[in-house]
DRENDO-1510 file (C-alpha; in Angstrom, 1 decimal, always signed):
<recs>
REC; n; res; u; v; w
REC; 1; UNK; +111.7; -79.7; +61.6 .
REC; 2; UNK; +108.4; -77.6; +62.5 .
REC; 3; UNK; +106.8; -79.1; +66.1 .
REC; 4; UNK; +103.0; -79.3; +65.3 .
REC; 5; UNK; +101.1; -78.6; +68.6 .
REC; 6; UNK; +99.6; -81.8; +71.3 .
REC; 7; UNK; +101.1; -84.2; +69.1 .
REC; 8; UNK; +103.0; -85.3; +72.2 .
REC; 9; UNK; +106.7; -85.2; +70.5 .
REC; 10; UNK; +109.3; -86.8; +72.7 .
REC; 11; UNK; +112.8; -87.9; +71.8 .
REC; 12; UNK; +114.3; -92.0; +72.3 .
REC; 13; UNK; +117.6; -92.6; +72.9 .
REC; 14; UNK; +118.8; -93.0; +69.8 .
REC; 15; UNK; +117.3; -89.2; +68.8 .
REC; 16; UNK; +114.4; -90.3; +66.6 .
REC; 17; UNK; +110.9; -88.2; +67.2 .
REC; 18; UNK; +107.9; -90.5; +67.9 .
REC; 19; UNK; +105.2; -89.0; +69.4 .
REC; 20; UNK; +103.5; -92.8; +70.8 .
REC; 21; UNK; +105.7; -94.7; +72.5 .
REC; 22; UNK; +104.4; -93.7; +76.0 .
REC; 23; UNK; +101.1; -94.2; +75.3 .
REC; 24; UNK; +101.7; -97.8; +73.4 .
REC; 25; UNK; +103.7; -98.9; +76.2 .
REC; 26; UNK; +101.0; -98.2; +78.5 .
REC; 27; UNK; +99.0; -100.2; +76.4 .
REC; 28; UNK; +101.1; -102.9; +76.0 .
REC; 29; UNK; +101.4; -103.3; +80.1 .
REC; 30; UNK; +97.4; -103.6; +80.2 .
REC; 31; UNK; +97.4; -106.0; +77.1 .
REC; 32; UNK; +99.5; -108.1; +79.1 .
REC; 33; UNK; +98.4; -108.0; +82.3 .
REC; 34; UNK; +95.0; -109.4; +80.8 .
REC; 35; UNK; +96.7; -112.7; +79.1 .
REC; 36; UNK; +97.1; -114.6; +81.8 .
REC; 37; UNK; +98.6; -117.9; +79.7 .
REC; 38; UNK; +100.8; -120.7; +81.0 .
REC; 39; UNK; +104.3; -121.6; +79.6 .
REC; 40; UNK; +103.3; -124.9; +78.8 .
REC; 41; UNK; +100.1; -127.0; +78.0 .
REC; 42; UNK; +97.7; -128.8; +79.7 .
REC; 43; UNK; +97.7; -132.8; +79.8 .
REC; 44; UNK; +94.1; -134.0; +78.8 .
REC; 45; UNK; +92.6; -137.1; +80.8 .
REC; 46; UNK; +89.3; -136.8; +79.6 .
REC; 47; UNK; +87.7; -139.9; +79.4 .
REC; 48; UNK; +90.1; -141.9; +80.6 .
REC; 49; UNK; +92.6; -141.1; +77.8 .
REC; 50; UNK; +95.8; -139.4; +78.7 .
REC; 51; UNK; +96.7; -136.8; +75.2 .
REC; 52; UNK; +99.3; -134.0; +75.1 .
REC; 53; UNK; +98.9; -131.8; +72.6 .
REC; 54; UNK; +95.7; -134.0; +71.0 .
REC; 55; UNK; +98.2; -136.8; +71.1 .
REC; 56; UNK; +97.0; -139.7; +72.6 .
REC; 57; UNK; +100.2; -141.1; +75.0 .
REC; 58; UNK; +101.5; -144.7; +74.6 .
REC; 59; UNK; +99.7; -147.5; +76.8 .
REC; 60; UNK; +97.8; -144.3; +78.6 .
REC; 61; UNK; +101.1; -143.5; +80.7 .
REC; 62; UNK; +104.9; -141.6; +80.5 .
REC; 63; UNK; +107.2; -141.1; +82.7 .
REC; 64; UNK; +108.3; -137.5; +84.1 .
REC; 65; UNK; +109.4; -134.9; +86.7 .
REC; 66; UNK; +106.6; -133.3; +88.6 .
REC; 67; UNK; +108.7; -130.2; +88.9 .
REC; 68; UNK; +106.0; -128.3; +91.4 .
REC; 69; UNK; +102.5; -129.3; +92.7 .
REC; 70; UNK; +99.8; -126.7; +94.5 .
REC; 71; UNK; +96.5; -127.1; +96.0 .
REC; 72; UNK; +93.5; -126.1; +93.7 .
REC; 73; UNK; +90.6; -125.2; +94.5 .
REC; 74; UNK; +87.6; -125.1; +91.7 .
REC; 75; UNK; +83.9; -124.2; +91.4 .
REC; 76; UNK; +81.9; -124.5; +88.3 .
REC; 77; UNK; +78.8; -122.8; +87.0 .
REC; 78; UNK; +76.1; -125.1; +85.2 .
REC; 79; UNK; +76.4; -128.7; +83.3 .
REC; 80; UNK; +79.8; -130.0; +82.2 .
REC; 81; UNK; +79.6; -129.3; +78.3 .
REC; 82; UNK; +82.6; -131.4; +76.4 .
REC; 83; UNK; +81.8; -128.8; +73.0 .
REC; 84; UNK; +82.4; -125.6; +75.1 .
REC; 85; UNK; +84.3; -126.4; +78.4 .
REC; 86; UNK; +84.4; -123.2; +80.7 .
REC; 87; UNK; +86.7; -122.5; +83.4 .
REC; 88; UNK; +85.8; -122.5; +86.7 .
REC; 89; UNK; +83.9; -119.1; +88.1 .
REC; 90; UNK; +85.6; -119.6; +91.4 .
REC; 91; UNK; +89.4; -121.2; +92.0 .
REC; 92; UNK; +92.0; -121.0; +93.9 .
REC; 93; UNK; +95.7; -121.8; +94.4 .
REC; 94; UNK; +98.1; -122.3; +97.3 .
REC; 95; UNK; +100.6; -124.3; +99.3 .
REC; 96; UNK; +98.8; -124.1; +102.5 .
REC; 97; UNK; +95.3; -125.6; +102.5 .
REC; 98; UNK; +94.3; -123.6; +104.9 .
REC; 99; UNK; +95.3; -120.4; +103.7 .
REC; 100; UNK; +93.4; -120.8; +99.7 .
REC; 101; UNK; +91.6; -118.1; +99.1 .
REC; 102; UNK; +89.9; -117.0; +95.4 .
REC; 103; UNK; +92.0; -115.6; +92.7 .
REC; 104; UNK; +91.9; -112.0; +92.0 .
REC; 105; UNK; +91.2; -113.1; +88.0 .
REC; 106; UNK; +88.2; -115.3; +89.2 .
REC; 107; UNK; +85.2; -113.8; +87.7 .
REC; 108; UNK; +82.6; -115.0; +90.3 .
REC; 109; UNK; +84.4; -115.5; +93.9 .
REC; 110; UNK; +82.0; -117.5; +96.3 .
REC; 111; UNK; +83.8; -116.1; +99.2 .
REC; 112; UNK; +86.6; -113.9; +101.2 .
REC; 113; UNK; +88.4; -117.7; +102.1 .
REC; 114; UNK; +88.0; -121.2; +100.9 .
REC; 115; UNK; +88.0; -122.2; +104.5 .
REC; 116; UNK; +84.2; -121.3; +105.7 .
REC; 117; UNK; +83.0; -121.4; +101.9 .
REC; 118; UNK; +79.4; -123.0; +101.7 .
REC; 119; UNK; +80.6; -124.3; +98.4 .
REC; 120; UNK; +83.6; -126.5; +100.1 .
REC; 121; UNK; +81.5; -128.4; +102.4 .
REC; 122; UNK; +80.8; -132.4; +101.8 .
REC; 123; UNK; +76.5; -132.1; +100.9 .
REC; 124; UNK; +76.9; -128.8; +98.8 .
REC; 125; UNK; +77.1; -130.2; +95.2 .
REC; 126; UNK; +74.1; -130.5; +93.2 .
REC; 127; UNK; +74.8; -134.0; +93.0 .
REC; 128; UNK; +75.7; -136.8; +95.8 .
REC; 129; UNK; +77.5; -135.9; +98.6 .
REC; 130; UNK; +80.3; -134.3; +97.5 .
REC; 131; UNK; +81.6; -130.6; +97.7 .
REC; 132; UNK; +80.4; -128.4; +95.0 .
REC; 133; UNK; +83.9; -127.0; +95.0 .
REC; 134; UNK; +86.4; -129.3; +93.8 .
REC; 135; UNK; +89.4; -129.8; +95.6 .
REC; 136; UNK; +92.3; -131.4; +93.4 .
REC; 137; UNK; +96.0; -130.4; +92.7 .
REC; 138; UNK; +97.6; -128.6; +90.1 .
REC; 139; UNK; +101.0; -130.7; +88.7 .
REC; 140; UNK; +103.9; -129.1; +86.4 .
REC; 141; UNK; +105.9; -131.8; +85.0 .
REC; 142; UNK; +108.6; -132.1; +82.2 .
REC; 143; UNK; +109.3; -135.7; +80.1 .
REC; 144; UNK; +112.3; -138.0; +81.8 .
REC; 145; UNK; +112.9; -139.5; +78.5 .
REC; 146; UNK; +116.7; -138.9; +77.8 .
REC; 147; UNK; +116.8; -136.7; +80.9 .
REC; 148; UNK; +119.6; -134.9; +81.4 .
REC; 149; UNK; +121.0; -131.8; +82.2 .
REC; 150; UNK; +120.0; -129.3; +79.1 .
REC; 151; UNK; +116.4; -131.4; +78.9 .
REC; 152; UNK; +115.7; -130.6; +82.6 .
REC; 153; UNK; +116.5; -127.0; +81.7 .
REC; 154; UNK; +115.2; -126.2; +78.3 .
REC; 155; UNK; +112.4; -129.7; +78.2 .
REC; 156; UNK; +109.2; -128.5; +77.2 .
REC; 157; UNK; +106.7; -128.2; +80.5 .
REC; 158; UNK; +103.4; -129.2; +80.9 .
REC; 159; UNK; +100.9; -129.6; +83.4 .
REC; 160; UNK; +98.4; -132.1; +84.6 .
REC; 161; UNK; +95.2; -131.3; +86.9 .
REC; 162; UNK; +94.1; -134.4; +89.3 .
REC; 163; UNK; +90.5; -135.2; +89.7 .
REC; 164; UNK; +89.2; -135.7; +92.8 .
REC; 165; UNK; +89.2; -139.2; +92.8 .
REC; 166; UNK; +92.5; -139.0; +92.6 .
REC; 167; UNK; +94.0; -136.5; +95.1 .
REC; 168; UNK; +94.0; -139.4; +97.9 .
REC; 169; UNK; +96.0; -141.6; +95.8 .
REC; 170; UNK; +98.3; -138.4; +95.0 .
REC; 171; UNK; +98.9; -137.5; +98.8 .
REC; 172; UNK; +99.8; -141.3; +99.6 .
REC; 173; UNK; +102.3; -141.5; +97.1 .
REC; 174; UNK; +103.8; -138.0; +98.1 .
REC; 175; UNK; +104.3; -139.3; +101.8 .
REC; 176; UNK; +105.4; -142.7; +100.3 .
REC; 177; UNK; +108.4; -140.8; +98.6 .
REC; 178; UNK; +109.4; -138.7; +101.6 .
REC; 179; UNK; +108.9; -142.6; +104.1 .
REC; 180; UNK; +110.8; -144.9; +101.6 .
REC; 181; UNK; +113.4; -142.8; +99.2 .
REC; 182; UNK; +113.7; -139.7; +101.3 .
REC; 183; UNK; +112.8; -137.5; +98.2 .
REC; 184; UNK; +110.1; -134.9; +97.0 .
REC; 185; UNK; +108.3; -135.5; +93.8 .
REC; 186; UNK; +111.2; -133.6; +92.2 .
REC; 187; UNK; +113.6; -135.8; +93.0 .
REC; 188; UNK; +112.5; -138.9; +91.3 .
REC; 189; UNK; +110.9; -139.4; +88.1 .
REC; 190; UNK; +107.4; -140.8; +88.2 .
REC; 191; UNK; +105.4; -142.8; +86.2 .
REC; 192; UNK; +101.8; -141.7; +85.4 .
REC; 193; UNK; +99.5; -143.7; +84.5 .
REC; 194; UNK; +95.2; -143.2; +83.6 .
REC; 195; UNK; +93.8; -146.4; +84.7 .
REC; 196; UNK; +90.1; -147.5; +84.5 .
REC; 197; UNK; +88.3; -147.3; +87.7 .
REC; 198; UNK; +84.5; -149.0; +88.1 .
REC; 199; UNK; +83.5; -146.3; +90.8 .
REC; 200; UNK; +85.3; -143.1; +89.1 .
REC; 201; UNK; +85.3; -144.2; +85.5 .
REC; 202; UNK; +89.3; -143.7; +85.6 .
REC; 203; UNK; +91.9; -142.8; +88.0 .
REC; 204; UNK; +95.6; -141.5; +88.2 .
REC; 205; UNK; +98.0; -143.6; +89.5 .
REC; 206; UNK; +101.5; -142.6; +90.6 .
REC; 207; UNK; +104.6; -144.9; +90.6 .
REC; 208; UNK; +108.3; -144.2; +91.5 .
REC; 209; UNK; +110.6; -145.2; +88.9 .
REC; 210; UNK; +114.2; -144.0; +90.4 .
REC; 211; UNK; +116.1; -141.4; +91.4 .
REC; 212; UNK; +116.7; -138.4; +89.0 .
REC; 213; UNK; +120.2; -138.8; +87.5 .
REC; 214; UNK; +123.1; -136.7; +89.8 .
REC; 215; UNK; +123.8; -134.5; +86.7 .
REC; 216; UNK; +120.4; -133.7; +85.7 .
REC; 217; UNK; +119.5; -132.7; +89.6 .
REC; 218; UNK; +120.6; -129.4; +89.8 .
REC; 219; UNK; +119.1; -128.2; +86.4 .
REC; 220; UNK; +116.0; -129.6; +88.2 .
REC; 221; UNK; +116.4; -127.6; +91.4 .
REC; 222; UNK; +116.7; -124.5; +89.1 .
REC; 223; UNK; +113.7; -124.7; +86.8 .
REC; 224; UNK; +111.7; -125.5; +89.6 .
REC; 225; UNK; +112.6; -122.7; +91.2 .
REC; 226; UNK; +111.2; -120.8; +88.4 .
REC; 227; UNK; +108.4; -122.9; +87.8 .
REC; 228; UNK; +107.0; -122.3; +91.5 .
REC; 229; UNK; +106.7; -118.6; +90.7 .
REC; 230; UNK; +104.5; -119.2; +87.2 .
REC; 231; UNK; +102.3; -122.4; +88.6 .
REC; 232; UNK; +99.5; -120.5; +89.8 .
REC; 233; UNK; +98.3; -119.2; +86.7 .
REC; 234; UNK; +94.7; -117.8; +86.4 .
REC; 235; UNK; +92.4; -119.6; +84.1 .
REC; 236; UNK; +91.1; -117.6; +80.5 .
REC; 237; UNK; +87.9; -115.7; +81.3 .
REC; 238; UNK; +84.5; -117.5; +80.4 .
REC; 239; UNK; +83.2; -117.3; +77.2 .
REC; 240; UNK; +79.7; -116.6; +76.0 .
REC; 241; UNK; +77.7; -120.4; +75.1 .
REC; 242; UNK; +74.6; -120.9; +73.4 .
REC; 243; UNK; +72.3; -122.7; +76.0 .
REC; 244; UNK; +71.1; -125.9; +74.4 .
REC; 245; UNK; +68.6; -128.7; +75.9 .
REC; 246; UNK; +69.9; -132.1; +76.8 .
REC; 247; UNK; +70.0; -134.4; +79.1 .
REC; 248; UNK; +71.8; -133.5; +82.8 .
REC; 249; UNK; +74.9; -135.9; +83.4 .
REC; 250; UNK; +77.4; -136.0; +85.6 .
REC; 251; UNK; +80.6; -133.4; +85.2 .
REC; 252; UNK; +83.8; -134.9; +84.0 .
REC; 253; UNK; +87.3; -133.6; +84.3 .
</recs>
């Protein structure tokens, strides 16, 4: 078989001529370096409704594993608009408060750290005297329905983002865990429940049901372990919205 000339030839292992696999490869890399997508879904609490998958949940509450929890950091361009919801222009994730700093996928950072930020100081938002950046926490959890073993391992894994009005609650039960059962949020299965709130609108409680089960533990251990290195995620990029007039309101998770 005649070579034709710069039709970069090159041989596979298996000694079939393709003159593309290099340069699709190379492709491929950049194609997925740019989707940036979870391996689960996000729980919805918007208004007050808890839905997985567009699913609204039974009695607004389930019970799960919060496999892994980080620090969030979020900053949002413009009016809250439930038809075209846009990610936040600057985030950031992190196990150490004090060491967040904006994600290399954010498409506007405000600053070099969060710590200093103009935009993470109580008085910056637009309105009342909160922070303009919103400090929450970023939950991956899988159903303790049946758990066991093979569920803890192969359950399907979701995550759930807590509003501000709910981190305080969050933090108290954390410590309340580590005080009473001498366990992380791993170690127990917790109930989750979206409550109405008069101040906030809603809230998200937290409540220990038990222990996780001795012979689902160590499947736990081992996703998590996984888990922690996929949690920080970037968001999608913005899209492009069609500016309409209405009235300003107040943003809701």
């Amino acid at each position: 078989m005649a070579k034709a000339k710069n039709n970069k030839l090159a041989k596979t292992k298996g000694g079939a001529i393709t003159k593309w696999d290099d340069e699709l490869a190379k492709h491929a890399v950049e194609a997925a370096d740019k989707e940036q997508m979870p391996t689960g879904s996000f729980i919805s609490i918007r208004g007050g409704v808890l839905t997985i998958a567009g699913q609204a949940v039974k009695d607004n509450k389930l019970k799960a594993v919060i496999i892994d929890h980080v620090y969030e950091n979020a900053h949002y361009e413009g009016d809250y608009d439930p038809d075209a919801p846009q990610p936040p222009c600057c985030y950031a994730f992190g196990r150490d408060e004090k060491e967040l700093k904006p994600h290399e996928k954010a498409s506007k950072p405000q600053s070099e750290m969060c710590e200093g930020c103009p935009n993470n100081v109580f008085g910056s938002a637009e309105k009342g005297k909160g922070k303009a950046c919103k400090n929450v926490r970023r939950l991956a959890l899988i159903s303790a329905d049946g758990l066991n073993a093979n569920s803890a391992e192969k359950g399907e894994l979701v995550y759930l983002k807590i509003p501000v009005t709910s981190v305080k609650g969050w933090a108290y039960y954390v410590k309340g865990l580590a005080a009473t059962v001498r366990r992380p949020p791993f170690g127990v299965i917790t109930e989750i429940a979206v409550v109405p709130d008069p101040k906030s609108q809603f809230k998200v409680n937290f409540s220990c049901v038990g222990p996780v089960p001795d012979e689902a533990m160590g499947a736990v251990m081992e996703r998590r372990e996984k888990v922690m290195e996929e949690i920080m995620f970037a968001y999608s990029a913005p899209t492009e919205t069609v500016e309409k007039k209405k009235p300003a309101g107040k943003r809701k998770f």
